[in-house]
C-alpha positions in Angstrom: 18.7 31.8 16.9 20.5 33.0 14.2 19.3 33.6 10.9 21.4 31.1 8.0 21.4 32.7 4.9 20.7 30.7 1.7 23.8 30.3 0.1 25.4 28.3 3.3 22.3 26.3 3.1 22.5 25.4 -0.9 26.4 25.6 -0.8 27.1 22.5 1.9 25.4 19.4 1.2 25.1 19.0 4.9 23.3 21.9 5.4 21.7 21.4 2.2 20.2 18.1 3.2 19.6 19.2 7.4 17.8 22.1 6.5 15.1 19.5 4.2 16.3 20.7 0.6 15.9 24.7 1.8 12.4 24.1 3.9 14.0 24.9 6.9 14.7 27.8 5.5 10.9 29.0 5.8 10.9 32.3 7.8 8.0 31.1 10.1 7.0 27.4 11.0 10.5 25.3 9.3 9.0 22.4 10.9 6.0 22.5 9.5 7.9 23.0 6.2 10.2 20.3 6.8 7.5 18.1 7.4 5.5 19.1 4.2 9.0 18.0 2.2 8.4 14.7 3.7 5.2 13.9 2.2 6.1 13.2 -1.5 9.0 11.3 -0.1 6.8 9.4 1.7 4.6 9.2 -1.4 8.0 7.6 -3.3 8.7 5.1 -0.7 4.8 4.3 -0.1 5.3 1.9 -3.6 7.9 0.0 -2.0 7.5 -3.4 -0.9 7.4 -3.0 3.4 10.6 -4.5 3.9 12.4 -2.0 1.6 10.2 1.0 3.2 11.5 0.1 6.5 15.4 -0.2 5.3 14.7 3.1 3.6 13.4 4.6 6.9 15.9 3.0 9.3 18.3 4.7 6.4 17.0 8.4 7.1 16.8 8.0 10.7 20.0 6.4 11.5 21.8 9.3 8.8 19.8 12.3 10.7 21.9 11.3 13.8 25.3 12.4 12.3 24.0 14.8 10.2 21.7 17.0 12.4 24.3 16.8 14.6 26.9 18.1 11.9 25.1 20.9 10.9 24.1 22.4 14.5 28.0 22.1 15.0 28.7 23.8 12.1 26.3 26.4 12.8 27.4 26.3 16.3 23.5 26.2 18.1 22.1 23.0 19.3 18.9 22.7 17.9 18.4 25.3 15.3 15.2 25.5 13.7 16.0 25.3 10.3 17.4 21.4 10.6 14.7 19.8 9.4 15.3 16.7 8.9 14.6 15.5 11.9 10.9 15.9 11.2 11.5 14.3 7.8 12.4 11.2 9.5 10.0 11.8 12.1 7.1 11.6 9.7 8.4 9.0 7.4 9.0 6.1 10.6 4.9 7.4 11.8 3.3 6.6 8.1 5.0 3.5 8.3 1.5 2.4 10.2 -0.6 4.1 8.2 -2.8 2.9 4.5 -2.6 3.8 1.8 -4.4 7.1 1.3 -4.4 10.9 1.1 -7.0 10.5 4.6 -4.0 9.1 6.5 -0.9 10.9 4.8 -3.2 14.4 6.6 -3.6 12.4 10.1 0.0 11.7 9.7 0.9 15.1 9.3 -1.3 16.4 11.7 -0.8 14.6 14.8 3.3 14.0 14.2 2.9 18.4 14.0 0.6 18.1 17.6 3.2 15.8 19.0 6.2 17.7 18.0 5.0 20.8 18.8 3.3 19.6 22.4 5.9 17.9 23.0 4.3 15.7 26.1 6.0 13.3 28.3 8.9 11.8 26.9 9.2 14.0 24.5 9.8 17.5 25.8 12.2 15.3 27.9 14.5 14.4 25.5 14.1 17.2 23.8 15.6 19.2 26.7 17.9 16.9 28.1 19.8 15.2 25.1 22.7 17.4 23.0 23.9 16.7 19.4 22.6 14.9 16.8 20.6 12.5 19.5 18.5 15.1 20.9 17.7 17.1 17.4 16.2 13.3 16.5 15.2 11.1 19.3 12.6 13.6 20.8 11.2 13.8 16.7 11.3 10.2 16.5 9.3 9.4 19.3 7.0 12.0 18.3 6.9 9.9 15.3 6.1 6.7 17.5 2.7 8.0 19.0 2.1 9.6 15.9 2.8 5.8 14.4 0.3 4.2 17.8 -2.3 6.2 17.2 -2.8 5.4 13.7 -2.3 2.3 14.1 -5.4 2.4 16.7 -7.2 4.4 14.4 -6.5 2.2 11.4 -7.9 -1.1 13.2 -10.7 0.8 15.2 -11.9 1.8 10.8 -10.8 -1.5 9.6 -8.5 -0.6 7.2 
Protein backbone atom coordinates (compact mmCIF):
# COMPACT_ATOMS: atom_id res chain seq x y z
CA UNK A 1 0.00 0.00 0.00
CA UNK A 2 1.24 3.13 -0.66
CA UNK A 3 1.04 5.99 1.39
CA UNK A 4 -1.12 9.17 -0.63
CA UNK A 5 -0.04 12.29 0.60
CA UNK A 6 -2.53 15.05 1.44
CA UNK A 7 -2.38 17.41 -1.13
CA UNK A 8 -3.47 14.57 -3.95
CA UNK A 9 -6.24 13.83 -1.60
CA UNK A 10 -7.53 17.72 -1.04
CA UNK A 11 -6.37 18.66 -4.71
CA UNK A 12 -8.75 16.05 -6.86
CA UNK A 13 -12.31 16.01 -5.97
CA UNK A 14 -12.21 12.42 -6.64
CA UNK A 15 -9.88 11.58 -4.31
CA UNK A 16 -11.20 14.23 -2.19
CA UNK A 17 -14.61 12.70 -2.00
CA UNK A 18 -13.05 8.50 -2.15
CA UNK A 19 -10.88 9.09 0.55
CA UNK A 20 -14.36 10.38 2.87
CA UNK A 21 -13.48 14.27 3.02
CA UNK A 22 -9.50 13.30 4.19
CA UNK A 23 -10.74 10.24 6.77
CA UNK A 24 -9.19 7.87 4.78
CA UNK A 25 -6.39 9.60 5.27
CA UNK A 26 -6.13 8.36 9.10
CA UNK A 27 -2.75 6.65 9.52
CA UNK A 28 -4.34 3.59 11.38
CA UNK A 29 -8.01 2.16 11.06
CA UNK A 30 -9.30 4.69 7.57
CA UNK A 31 -12.28 2.53 7.77
CA UNK A 32 -13.12 3.04 10.89
CA UNK A 33 -12.65 6.83 10.11
CA UNK A 34 -14.56 6.67 7.01
CA UNK A 35 -17.28 5.23 8.85
CA UNK A 36 -17.22 7.78 11.72
CA UNK A 37 -17.70 10.59 8.66
CA UNK A 38 -20.77 8.80 7.88
CA UNK A 39 -22.55 9.38 10.99
CA UNK A 40 -23.50 13.09 10.85
CA UNK A 41 -24.35 12.37 7.27
CA UNK A 42 -26.51 10.01 8.34
CA UNK A 43 -27.70 12.31 11.05
CA UNK A 44 -28.64 14.93 7.89
CA UNK A 45 -30.51 12.48 5.99
CA UNK A 46 -32.21 10.86 9.25
CA UNK A 47 -34.83 14.11 8.94
CA UNK A 48 -35.76 13.18 5.62
CA UNK A 49 -38.93 11.80 4.74
CA UNK A 50 -38.01 7.69 3.96
CA UNK A 51 -38.56 8.01 0.37
CA UNK A 52 -36.05 10.84 -0.03
CA UNK A 53 -33.46 8.91 2.50
CA UNK A 54 -33.59 6.03 0.22
CA UNK A 55 -33.04 8.14 -3.18
CA UNK A 56 -30.24 9.80 -1.22
CA UNK A 57 -28.75 6.42 -0.38
CA UNK A 58 -29.29 4.70 -3.74
CA UNK A 59 -27.42 8.20 -4.79
CA UNK A 60 -24.15 7.39 -2.64
CA UNK A 61 -24.07 3.87 -3.45
CA UNK A 62 -24.74 3.90 -7.08
CA UNK A 63 -21.83 7.15 -7.24
CA UNK A 64 -19.24 5.02 -5.08
CA UNK A 65 -19.24 2.47 -7.99
CA UNK A 66 -17.47 4.93 -10.47
CA UNK A 67 -15.85 6.71 -8.12
CA UNK A 68 -14.04 4.17 -5.92
CA UNK A 69 -13.24 2.75 -8.87
CA UNK A 70 -11.70 6.10 -10.34
CA UNK A 71 -9.58 6.76 -7.57
CA UNK A 72 -7.94 3.07 -7.12
CA UNK A 73 -7.20 3.67 -10.96
CA UNK A 74 -5.74 6.75 -10.43
CA UNK A 75 -3.81 5.54 -7.63
CA UNK A 76 -3.16 2.48 -9.54
CA UNK A 77 -4.01 -0.30 -6.33
CA UNK A 78 -7.24 -1.96 -6.24
CA UNK A 79 -8.54 -1.52 -3.00
CA UNK A 80 -6.51 1.02 -1.24
CA UNK A 81 -7.40 1.71 2.20
CA UNK A 82 -7.78 5.14 2.29
CA UNK A 83 -11.11 5.03 -0.22
CA UNK A 84 -13.57 5.36 2.15
CA UNK A 85 -16.36 5.75 0.82
CA UNK A 86 -17.37 2.65 0.39
CA UNK A 87 -17.96 2.35 4.09
CA UNK A 88 -19.82 5.65 3.96
CA UNK A 89 -22.32 4.02 1.81
CA UNK A 90 -22.05 0.94 3.51
CA UNK A 91 -23.25 2.44 6.83
CA UNK A 92 -25.76 4.86 5.36
CA UNK A 93 -27.91 1.77 3.22
CA UNK A 94 -27.63 -0.37 7.19
CA UNK A 95 -29.23 2.71 9.32
CA UNK A 96 -31.77 2.73 6.78
CA UNK A 97 -33.45 -0.12 9.25
CA UNK A 98 -32.66 1.38 12.21
CA UNK A 99 -34.79 4.27 14.76
CA UNK A 100 -34.27 6.95 15.49
CA UNK A 101 -31.69 7.19 18.19
CA UNK A 102 -28.00 7.61 19.32
CA UNK A 103 -28.60 3.49 20.78
CA UNK A 104 -28.96 2.40 17.20
CA UNK A 105 -26.66 5.03 15.16
CA UNK A 106 -23.67 2.91 17.87
CA UNK A 107 -25.17 -0.73 16.88
CA UNK A 108 -25.02 0.56 13.44
CA UNK A 109 -21.53 1.43 13.60
CA UNK A 110 -20.57 -1.34 15.47
CA UNK A 111 -21.76 -4.36 13.77
CA UNK A 112 -21.37 -2.70 9.95
CA UNK A 113 -17.21 -2.38 11.59
CA UNK A 114 -17.65 -6.43 12.79
CA UNK A 115 -19.05 -7.22 9.37
CA UNK A 116 -16.54 -5.29 7.33
CA UNK A 117 -13.77 -6.21 9.18
CA UNK A 118 -14.87 -10.23 9.50
CA UNK A 119 -15.79 -10.24 6.47
CA UNK A 120 -17.86 -13.77 6.62
CA UNK A 121 -19.37 -15.59 3.82
CA UNK A 122 -20.27 -13.52 1.08
CA UNK A 123 -18.42 -11.06 2.00
CA UNK A 124 -14.74 -11.93 2.12
CA UNK A 125 -15.98 -13.38 -1.29
CA UNK A 126 -16.54 -10.53 -3.11
CA UNK A 127 -14.21 -8.86 -1.56
CA UNK A 128 -11.50 -11.07 -3.02
CA UNK A 129 -12.91 -12.00 -6.15
CA UNK A 130 -14.52 -8.69 -7.73
CA UNK A 131 -11.94 -5.76 -9.23
CA UNK A 132 -12.81 -2.05 -9.74
CA UNK A 133 -15.23 0.01 -8.36
CA UNK A 134 -17.64 -3.28 -7.83
CA UNK A 135 -15.51 -4.96 -5.49
CA UNK A 136 -14.21 -1.71 -3.37
CA UNK A 137 -18.41 -1.49 -2.79
CA UNK A 138 -20.39 -4.58 -3.14
CA UNK A 139 -18.45 -6.56 -0.40
CA UNK A 140 -19.13 -3.06 1.95
CA UNK A 141 -22.67 -3.05 0.86
CA UNK A 142 -23.54 -6.28 1.81
CA UNK A 143 -21.74 -5.84 4.97
CA UNK A 144 -24.21 -3.07 5.18
CA UNK A 145 -27.19 -5.60 4.43
CA UNK A 146 -26.55 -7.90 7.62
CA UNK A 147 -25.64 -4.97 9.40
CA UNK A 148 -29.33 -3.55 8.04
CA UNK A 149 -31.05 -7.64 9.09
CA UNK A 150 -29.80 -7.58 12.18
CA UNK A 151 -31.19 -4.38 13.29
CA UNK A 152 -34.01 -4.86 11.79
CA UNK A 153 -34.33 -8.15 14.13
CA UNK A 154 -33.13 -6.35 16.91
CA UNK A 155 -35.54 -3.42 16.35
CA UNK A 156 -38.83 -5.68 16.35
CA UNK A 157 -37.39 -8.23 18.93
CA UNK A 158 -37.36 -4.30 21.36
CA UNK A 159 -40.37 -3.07 19.80
CA UNK A 160 -39.27 -0.10 18.45
Amino acid sequence: MSRVPARTVFSDPVHFLAFGFGAGLAPWAPGTFGTVVAIPIWLGLSGLALPLRVAAVALVCLAGFWLCGESARRLGEHDHPGIVWDEIAGFLLAMLAAPAGWIWIAAGFCLFRLFDIWKPWPIRDLDRGLSGGTGIMLDDLVAGIFTAAVIWVARNWAGA
